[in-house]
N, CA, C, O and CB atoms as a CASP TS submission, in Angstrom:
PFRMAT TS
TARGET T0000
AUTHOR 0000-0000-0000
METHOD Language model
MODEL 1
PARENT N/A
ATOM      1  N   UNK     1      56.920   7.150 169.388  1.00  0.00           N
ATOM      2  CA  UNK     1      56.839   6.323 170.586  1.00  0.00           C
ATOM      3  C   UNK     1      58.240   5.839 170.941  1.00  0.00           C
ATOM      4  O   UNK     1      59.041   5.454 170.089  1.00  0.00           O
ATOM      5  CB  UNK     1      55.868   5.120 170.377  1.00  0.00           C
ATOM      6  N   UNK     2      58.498   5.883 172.302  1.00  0.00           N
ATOM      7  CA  UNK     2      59.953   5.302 172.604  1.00  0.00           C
ATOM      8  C   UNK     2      59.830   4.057 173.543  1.00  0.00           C
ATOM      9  O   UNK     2      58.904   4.014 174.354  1.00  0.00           O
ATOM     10  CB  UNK     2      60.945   6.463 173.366  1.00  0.00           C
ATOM     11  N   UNK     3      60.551   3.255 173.472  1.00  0.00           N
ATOM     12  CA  UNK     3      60.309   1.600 174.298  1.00  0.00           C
ATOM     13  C   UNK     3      61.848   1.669 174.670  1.00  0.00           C
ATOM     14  O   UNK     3      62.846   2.007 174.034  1.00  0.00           O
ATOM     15  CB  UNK     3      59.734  -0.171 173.091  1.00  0.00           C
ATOM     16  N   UNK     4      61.682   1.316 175.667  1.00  0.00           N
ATOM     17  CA  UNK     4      63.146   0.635 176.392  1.00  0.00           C
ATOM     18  C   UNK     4      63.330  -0.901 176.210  1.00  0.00           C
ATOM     19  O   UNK     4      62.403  -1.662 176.486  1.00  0.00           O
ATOM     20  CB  UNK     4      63.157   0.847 178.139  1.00  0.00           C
ATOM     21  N   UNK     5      64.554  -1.370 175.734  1.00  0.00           N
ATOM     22  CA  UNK     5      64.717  -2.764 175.043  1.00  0.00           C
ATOM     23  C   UNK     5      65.668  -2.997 175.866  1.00  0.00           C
ATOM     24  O   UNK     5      66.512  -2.202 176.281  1.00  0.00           O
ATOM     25  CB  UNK     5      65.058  -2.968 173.455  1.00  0.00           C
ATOM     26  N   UNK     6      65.488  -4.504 176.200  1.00  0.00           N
ATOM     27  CA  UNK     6      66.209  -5.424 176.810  1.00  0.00           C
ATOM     28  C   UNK     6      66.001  -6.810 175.527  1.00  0.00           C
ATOM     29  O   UNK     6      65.077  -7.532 175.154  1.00  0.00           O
ATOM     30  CB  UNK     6      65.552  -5.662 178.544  1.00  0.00           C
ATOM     31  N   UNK     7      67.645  -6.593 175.144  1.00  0.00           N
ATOM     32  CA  UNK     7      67.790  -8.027 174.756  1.00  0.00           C
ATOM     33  C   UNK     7      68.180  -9.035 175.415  1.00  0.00           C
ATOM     34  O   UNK     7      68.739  -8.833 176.492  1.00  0.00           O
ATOM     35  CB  UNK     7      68.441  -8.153 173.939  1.00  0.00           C
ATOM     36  N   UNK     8      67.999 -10.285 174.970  1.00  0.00           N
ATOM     37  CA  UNK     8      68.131 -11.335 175.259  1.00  0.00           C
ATOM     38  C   UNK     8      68.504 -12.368 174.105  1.00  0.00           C
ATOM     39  O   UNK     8      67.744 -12.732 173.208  1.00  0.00           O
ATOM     40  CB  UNK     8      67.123 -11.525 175.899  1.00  0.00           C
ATOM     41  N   UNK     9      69.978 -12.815 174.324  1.00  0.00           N
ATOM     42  CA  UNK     9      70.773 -13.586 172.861  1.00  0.00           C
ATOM     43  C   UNK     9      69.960 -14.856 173.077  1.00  0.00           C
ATOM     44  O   UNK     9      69.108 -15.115 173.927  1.00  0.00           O
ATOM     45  CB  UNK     9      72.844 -13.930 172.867  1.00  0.00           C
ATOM     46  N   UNK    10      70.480 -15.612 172.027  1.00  0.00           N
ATOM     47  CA  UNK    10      69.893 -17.348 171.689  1.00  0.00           C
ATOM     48  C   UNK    10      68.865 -17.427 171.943  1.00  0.00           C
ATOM     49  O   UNK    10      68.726 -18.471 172.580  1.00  0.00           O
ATOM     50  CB  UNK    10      70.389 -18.582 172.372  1.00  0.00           C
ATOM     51  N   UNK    11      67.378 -16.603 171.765  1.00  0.00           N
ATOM     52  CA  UNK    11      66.235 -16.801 172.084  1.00  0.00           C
ATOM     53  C   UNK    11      65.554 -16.042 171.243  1.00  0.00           C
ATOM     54  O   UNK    11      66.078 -15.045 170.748  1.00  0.00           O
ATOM     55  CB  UNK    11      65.999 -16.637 173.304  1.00  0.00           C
ATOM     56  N   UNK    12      64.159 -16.444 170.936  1.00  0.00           N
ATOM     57  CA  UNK    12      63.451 -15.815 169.789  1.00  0.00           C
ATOM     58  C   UNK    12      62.053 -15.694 170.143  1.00  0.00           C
ATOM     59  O   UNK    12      61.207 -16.547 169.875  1.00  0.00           O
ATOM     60  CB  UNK    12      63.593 -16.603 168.484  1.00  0.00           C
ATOM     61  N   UNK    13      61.794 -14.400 170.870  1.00  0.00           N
ATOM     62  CA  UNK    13      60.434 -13.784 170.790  1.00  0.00           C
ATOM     63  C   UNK    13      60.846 -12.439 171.538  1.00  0.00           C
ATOM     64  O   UNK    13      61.957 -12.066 171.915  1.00  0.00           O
ATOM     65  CB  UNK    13      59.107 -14.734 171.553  1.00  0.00           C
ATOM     66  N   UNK    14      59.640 -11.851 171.629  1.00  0.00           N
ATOM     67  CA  UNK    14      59.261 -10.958 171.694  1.00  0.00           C
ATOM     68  C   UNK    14      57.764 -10.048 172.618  1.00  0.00           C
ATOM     69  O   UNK    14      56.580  -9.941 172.298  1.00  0.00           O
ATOM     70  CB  UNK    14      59.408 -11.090 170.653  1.00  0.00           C
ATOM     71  N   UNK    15      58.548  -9.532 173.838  1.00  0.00           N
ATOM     72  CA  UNK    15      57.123  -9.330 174.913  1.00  0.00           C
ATOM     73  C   UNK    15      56.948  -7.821 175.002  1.00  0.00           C
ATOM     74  O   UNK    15      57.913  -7.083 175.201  1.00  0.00           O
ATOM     75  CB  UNK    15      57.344  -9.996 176.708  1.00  0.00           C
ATOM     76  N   UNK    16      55.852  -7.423 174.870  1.00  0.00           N
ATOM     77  CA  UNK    16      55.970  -5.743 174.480  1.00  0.00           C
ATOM     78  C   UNK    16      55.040  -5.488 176.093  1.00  0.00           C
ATOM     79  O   UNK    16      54.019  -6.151 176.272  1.00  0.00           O
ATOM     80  CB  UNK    16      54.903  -5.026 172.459  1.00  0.00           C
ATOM     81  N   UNK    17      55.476  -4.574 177.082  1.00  0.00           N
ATOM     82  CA  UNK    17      55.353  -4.107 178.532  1.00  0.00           C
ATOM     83  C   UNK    17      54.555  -2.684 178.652  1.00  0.00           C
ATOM     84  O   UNK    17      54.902  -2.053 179.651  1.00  0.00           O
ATOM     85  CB  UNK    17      56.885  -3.946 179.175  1.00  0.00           C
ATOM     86  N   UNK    18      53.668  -2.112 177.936  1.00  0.00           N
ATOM     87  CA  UNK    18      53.881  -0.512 178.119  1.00  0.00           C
ATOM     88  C   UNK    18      54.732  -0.056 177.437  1.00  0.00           C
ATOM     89  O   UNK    18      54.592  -0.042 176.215  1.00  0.00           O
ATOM     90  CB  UNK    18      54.226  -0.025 179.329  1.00  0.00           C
ATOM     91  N   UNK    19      55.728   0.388 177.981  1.00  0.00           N
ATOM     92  CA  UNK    19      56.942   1.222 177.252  1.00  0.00           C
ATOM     93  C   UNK    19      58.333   0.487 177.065  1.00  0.00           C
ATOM     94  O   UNK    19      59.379   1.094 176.831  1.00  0.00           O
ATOM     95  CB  UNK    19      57.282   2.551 178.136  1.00  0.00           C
ATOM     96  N   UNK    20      58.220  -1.020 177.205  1.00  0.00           N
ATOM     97  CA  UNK    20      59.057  -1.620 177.507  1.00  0.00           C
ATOM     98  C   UNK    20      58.958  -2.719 177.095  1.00  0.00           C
ATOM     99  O   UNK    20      57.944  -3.359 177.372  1.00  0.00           O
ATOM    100  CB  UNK    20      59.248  -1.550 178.473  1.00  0.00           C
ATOM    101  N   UNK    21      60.176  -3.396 176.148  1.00  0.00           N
ATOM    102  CA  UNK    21      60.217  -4.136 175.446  1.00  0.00           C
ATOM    103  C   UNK    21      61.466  -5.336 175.720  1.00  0.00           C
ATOM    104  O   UNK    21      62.651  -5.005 175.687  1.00  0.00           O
ATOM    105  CB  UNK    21      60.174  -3.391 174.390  1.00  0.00           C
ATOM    106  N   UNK    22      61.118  -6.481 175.937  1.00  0.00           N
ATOM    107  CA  UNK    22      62.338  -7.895 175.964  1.00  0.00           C
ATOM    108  C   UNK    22      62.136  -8.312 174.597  1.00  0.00           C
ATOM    109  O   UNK    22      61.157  -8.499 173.875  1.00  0.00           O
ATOM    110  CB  UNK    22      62.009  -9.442 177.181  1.00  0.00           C
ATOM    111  N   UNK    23      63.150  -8.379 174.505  1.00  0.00           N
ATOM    112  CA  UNK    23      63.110  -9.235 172.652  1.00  0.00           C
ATOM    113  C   UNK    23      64.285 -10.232 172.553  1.00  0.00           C
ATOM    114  O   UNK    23      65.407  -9.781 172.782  1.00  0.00           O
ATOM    115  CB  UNK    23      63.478  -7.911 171.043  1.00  0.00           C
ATOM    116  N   UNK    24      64.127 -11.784 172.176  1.00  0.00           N
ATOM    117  CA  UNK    24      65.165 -12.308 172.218  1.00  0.00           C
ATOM    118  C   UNK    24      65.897 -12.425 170.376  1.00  0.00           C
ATOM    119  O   UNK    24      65.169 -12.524 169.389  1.00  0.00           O
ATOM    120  CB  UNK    24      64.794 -13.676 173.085  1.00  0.00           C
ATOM    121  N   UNK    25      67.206 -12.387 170.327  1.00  0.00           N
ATOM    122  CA  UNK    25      68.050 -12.752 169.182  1.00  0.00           C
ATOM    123  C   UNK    25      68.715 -13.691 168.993  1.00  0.00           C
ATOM    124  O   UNK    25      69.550 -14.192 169.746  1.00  0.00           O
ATOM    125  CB  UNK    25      68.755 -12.102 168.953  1.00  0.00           C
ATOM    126  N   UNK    26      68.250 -14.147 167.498  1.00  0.00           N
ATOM    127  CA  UNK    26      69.693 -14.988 167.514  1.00  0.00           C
ATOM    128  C   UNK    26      70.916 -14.949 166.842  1.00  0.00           C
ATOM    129  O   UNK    26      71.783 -15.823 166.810  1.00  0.00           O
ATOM    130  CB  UNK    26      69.522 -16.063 167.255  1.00  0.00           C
ATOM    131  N   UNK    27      70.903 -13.798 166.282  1.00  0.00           N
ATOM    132  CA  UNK    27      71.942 -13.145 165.618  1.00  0.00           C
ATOM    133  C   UNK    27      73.075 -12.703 166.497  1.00  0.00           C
ATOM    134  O   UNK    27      72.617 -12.021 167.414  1.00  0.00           O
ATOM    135  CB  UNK    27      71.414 -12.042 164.928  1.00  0.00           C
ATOM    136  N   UNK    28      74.511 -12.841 166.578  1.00  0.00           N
ATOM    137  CA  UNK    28      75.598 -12.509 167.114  1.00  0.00           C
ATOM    138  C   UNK    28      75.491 -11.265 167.563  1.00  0.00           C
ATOM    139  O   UNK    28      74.718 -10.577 166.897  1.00  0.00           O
ATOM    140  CB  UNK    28      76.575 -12.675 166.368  1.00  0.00           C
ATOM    141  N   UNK    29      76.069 -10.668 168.587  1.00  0.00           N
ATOM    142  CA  UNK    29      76.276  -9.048 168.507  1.00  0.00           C
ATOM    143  C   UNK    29      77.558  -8.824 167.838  1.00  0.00           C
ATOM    144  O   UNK    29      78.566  -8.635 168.519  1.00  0.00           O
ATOM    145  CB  UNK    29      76.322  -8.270 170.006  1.00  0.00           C
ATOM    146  N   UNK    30      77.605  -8.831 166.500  1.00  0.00           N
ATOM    147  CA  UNK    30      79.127  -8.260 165.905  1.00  0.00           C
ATOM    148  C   UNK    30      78.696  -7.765 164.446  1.00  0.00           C
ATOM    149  O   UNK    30      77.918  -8.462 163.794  1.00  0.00           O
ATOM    150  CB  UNK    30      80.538  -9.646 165.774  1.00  0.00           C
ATOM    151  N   UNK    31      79.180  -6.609 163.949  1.00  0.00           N
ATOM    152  CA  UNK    31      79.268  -6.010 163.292  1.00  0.00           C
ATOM    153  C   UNK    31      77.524  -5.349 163.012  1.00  0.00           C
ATOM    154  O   UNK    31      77.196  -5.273 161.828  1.00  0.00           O
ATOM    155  CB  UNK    31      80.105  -6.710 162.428  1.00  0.00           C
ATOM    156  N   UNK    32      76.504  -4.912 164.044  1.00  0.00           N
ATOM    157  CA  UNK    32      75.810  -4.868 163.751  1.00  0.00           C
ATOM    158  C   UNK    32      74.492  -5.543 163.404  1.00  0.00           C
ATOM    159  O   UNK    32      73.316  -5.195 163.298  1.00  0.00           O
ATOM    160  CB  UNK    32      76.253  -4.563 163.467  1.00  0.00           C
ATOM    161  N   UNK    33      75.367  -6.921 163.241  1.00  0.00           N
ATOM    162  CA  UNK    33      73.812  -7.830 162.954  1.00  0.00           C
ATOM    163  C   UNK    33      72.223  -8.590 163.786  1.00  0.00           C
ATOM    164  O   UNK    33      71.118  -9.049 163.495  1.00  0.00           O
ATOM    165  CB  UNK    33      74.357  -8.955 162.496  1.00  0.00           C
ATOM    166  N   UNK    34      73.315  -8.229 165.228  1.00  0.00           N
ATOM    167  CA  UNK    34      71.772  -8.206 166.417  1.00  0.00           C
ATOM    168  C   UNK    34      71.136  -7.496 166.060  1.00  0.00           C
ATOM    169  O   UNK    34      69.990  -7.794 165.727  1.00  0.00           O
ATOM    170  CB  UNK    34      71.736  -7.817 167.915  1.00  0.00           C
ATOM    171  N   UNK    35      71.787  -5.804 165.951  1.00  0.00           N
ATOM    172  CA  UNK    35      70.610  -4.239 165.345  1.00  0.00           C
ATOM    173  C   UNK    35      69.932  -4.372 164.601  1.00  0.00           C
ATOM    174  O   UNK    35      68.786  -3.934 164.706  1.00  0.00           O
ATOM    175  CB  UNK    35      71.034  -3.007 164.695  1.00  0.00           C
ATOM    176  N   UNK    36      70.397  -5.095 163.439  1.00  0.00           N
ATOM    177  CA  UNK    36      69.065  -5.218 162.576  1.00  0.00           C
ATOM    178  C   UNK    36      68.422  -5.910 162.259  1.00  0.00           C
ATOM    179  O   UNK    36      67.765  -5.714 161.237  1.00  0.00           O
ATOM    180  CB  UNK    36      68.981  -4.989 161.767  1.00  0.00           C
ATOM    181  N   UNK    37      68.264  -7.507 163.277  1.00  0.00           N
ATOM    182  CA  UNK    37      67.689  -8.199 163.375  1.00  0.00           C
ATOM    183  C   UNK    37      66.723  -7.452 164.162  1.00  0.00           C
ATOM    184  O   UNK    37      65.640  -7.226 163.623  1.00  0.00           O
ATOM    185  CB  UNK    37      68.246  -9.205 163.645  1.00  0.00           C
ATOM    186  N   UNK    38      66.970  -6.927 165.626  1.00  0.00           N
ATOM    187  CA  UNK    38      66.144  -5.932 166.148  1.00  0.00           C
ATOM    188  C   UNK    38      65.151  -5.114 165.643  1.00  0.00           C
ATOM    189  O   UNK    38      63.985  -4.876 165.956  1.00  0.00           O
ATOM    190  CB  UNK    38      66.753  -5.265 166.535  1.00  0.00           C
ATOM    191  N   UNK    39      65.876  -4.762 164.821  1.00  0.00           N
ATOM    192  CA  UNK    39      64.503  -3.760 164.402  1.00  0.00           C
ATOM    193  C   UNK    39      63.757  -4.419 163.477  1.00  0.00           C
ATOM    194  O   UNK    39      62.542  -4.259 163.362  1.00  0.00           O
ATOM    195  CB  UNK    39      64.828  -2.277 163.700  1.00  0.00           C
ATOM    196  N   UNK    40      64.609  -5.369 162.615  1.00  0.00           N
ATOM    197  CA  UNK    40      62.955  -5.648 161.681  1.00  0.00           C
ATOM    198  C   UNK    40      62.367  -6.802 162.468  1.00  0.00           C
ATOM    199  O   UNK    40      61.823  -7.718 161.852  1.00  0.00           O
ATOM    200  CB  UNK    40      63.090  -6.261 159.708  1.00  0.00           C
ATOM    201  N   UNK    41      62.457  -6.820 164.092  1.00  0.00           N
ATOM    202  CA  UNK    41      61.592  -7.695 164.329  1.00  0.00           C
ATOM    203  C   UNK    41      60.453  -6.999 164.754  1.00  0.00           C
ATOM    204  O   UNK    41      59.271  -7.176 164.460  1.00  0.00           O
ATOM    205  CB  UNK    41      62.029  -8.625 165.166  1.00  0.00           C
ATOM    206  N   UNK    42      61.121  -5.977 165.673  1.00  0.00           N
ATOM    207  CA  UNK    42      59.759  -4.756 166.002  1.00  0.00           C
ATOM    208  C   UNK    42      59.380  -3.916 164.851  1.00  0.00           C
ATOM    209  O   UNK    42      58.345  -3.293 165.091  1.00  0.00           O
ATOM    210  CB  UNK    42      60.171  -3.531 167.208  1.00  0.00           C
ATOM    211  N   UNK    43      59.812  -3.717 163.823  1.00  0.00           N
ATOM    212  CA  UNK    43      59.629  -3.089 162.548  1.00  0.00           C
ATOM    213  C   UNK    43      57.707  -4.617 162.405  1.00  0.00           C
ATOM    214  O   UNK    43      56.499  -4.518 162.617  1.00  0.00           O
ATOM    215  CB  UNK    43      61.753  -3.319 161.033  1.00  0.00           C
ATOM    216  N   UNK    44      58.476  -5.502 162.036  1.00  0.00           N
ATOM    217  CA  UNK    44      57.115  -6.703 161.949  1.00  0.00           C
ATOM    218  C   UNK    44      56.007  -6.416 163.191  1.00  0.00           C
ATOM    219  O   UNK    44      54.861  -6.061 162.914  1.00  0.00           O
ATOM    220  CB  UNK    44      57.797  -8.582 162.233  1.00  0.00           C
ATOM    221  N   UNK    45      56.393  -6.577 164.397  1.00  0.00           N
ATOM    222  CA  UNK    45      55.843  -6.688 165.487  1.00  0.00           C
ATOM    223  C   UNK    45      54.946  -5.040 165.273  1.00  0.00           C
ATOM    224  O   UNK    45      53.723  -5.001 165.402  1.00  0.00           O
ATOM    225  CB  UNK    45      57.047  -7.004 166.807  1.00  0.00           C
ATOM    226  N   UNK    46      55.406  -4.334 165.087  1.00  0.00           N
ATOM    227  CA  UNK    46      54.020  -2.778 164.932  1.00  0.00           C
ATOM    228  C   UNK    46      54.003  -2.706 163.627  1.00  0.00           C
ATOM    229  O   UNK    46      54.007  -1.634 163.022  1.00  0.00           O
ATOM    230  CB  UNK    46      54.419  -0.881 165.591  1.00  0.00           C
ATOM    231  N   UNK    47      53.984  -3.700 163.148  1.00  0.00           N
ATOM    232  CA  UNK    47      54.291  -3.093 161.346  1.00  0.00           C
ATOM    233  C   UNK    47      54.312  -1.831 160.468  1.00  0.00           C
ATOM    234  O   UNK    47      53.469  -1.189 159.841  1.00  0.00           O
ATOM    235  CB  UNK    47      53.439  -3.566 160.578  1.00  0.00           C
ATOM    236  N   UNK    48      55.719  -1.745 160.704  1.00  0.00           N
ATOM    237  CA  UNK    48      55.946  -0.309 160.616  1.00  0.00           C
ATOM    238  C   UNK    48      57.406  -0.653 159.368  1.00  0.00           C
ATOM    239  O   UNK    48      58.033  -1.711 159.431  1.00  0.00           O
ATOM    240  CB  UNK    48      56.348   0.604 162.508  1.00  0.00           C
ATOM    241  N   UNK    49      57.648   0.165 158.586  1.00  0.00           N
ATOM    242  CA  UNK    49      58.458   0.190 157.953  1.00  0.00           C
ATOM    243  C   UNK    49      59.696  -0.117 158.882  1.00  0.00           C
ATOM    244  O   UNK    49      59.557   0.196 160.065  1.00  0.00           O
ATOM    245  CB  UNK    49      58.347   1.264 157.254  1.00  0.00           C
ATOM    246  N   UNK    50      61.190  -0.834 158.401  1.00  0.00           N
ATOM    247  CA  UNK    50      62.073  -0.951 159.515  1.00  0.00           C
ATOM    248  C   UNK    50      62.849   0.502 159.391  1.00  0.00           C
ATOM    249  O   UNK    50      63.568   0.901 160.307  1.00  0.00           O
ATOM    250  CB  UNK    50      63.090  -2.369 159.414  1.00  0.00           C
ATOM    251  N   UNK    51      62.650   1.227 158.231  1.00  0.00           N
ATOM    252  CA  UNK    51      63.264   2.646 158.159  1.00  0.00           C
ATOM    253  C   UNK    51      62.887   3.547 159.543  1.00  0.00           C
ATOM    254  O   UNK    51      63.668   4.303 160.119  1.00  0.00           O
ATOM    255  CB  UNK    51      62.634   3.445 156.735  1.00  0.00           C
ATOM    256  N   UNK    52      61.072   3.183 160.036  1.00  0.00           N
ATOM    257  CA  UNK    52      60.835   3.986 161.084  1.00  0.00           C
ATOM    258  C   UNK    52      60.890   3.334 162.502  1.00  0.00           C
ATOM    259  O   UNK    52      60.048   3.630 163.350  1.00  0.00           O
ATOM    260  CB  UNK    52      59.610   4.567 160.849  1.00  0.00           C
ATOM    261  N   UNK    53      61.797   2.528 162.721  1.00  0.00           N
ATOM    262  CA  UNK    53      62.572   2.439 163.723  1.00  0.00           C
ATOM    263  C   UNK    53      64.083   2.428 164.316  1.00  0.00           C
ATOM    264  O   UNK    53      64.937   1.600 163.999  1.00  0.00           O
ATOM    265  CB  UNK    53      62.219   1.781 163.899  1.00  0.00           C
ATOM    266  N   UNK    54      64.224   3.286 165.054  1.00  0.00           N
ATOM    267  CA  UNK    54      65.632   3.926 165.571  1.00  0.00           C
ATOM    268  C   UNK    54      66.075   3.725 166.575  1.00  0.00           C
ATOM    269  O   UNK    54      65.422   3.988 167.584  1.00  0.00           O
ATOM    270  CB  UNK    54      65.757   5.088 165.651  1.00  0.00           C
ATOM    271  N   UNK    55      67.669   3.049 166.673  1.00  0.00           N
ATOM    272  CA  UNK    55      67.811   2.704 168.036  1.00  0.00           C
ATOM    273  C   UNK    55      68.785   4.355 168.326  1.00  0.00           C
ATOM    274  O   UNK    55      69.543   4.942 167.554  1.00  0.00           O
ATOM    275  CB  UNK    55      68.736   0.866 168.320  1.00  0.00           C
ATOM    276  N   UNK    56      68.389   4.685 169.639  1.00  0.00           N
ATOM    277  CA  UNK    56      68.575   6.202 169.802  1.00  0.00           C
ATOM    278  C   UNK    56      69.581   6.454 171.091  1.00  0.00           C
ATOM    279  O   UNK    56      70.221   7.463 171.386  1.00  0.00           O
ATOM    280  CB  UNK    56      67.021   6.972 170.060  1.00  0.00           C
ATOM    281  N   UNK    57      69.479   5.034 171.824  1.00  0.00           N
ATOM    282  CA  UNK    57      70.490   4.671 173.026  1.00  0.00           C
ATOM    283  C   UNK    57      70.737   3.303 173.027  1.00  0.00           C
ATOM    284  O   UNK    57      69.947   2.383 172.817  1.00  0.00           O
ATOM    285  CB  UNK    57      69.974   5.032 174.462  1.00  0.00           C
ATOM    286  N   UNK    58      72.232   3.266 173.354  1.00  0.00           N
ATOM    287  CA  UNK    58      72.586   1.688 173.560  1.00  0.00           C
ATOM    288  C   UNK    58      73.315   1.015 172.557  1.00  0.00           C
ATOM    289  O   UNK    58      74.181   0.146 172.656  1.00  0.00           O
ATOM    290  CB  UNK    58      71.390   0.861 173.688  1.00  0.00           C
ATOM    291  N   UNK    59      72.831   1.551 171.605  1.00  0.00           N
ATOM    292  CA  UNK    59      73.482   0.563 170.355  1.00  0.00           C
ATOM    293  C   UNK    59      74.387  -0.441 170.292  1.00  0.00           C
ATOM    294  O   UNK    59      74.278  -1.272 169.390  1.00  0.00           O
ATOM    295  CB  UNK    59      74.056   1.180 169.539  1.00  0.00           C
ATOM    296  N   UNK    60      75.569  -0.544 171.365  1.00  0.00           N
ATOM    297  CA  UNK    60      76.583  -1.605 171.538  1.00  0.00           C
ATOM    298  C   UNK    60      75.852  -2.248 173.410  1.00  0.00           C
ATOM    299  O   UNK    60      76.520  -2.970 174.150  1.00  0.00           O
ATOM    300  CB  UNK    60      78.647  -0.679 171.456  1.00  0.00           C
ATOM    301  N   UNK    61      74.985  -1.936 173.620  1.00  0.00           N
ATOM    302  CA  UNK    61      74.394  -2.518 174.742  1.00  0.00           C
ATOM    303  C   UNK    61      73.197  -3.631 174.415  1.00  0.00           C
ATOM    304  O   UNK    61      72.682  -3.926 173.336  1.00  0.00           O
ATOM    305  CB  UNK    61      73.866  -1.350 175.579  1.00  0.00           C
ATOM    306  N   UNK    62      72.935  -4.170 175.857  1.00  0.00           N
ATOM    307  CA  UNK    62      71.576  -5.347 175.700  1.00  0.00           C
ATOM    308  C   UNK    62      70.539  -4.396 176.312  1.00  0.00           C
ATOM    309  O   UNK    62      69.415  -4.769 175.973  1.00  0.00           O
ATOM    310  CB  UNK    62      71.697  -7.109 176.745  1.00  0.00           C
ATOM    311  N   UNK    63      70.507  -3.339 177.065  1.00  0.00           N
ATOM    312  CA  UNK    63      69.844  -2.606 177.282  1.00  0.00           C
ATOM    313  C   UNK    63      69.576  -1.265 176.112  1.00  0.00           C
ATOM    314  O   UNK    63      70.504  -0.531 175.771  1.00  0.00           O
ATOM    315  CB  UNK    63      70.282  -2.430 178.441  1.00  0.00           C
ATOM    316  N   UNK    64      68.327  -1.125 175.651  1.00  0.00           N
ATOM    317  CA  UNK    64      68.628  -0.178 174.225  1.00  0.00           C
ATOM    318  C   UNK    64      67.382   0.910 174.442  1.00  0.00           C
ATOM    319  O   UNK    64      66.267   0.559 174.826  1.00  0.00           O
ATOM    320  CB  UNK    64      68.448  -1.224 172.419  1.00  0.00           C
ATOM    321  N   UNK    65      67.799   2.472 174.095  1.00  0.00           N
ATOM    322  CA  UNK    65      66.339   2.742 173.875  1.00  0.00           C
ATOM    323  C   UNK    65      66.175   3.232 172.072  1.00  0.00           C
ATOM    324  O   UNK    65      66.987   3.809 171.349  1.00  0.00           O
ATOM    325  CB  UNK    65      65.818   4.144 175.117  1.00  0.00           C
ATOM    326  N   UNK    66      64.632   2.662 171.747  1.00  0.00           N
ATOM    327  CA  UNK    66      64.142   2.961 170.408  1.00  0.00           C
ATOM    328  C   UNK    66      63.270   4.170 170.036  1.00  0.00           C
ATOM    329  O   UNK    66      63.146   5.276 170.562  1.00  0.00           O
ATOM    330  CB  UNK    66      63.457   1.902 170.041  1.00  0.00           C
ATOM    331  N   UNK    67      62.877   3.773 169.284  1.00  0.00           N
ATOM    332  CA  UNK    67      62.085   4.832 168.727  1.00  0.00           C
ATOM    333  C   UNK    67      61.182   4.656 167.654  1.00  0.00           C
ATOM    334  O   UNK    67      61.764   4.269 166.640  1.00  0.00           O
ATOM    335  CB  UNK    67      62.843   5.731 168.352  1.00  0.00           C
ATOM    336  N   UNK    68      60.065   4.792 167.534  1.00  0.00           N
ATOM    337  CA  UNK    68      59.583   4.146 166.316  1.00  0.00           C
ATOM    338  C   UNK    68      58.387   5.983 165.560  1.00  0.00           C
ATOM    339  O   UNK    68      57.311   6.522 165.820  1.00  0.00           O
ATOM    340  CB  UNK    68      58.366   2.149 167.000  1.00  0.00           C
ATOM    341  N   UNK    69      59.003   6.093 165.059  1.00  0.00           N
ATOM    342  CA  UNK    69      58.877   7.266 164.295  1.00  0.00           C
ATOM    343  C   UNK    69      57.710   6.873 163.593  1.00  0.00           C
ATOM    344  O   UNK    69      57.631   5.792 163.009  1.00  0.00           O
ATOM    345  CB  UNK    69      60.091   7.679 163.415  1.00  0.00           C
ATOM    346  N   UNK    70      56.367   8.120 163.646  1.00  0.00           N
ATOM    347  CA  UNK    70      54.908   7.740 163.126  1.00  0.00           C
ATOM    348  C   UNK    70      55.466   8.217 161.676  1.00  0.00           C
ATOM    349  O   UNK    70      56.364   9.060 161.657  1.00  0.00           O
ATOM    350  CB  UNK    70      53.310   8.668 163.897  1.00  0.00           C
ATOM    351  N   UNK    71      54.901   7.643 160.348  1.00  0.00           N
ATOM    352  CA  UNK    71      54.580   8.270 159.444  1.00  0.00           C
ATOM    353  C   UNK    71      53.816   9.173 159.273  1.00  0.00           C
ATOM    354  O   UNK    71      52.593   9.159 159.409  1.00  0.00           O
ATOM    355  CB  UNK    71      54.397   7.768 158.912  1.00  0.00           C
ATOM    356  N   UNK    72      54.564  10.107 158.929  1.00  0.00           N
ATOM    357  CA  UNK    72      53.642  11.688 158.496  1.00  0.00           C
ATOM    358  C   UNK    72      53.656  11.364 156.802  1.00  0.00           C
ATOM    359  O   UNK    72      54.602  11.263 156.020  1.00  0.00           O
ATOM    360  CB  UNK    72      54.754  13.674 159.005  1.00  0.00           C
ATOM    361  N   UNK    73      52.334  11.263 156.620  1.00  0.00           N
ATOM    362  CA  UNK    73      52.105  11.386 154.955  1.00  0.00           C
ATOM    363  C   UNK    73      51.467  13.321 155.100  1.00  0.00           C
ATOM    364  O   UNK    73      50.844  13.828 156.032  1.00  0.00           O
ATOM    365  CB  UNK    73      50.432   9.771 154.144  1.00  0.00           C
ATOM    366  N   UNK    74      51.975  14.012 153.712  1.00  0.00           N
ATOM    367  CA  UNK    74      51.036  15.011 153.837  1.00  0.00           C
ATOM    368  C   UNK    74      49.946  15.011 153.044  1.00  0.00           C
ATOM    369  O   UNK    74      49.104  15.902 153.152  1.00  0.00           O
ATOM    370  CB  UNK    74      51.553  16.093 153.703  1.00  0.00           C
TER
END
């Protein structure tokens, strides 16, 4: 599944749209630590391992697209 993310700093939640996702942070954007506040919030929010979510566009943007990769058990 892929969601288009719009962050939003100094704020803390999370509104899921269809395919489209606002999520607020309060983690800095520097060295990475918004990203992975990001994901293990939507990692929680579909509870999904945070391994199976990928940011795939954007990465230094507030506009991001993800990815949340199904588990294939065989």
């Amino acid at each position: 599944m892929k969601f288009e993310v719009e962050v939003k700093f100094h704020q803390d939640f999370i509104i899921v749209n269809g395919n489209k996702i606002i999520i607020g942070l309060s983690s800095k954007p520097e060295k990475g630590k918004a990203n992975l506040e990001l994901i293990k919030k939507i990692s929680k929010k579909f509870d999904v391992s945070s391994s199976q979510v990928k940011i795939i566009a954007g990465a230094k943007s507030k506009n991001k697209v993800i990815e949340i990769v199904e588990n294939r058990r065989a």
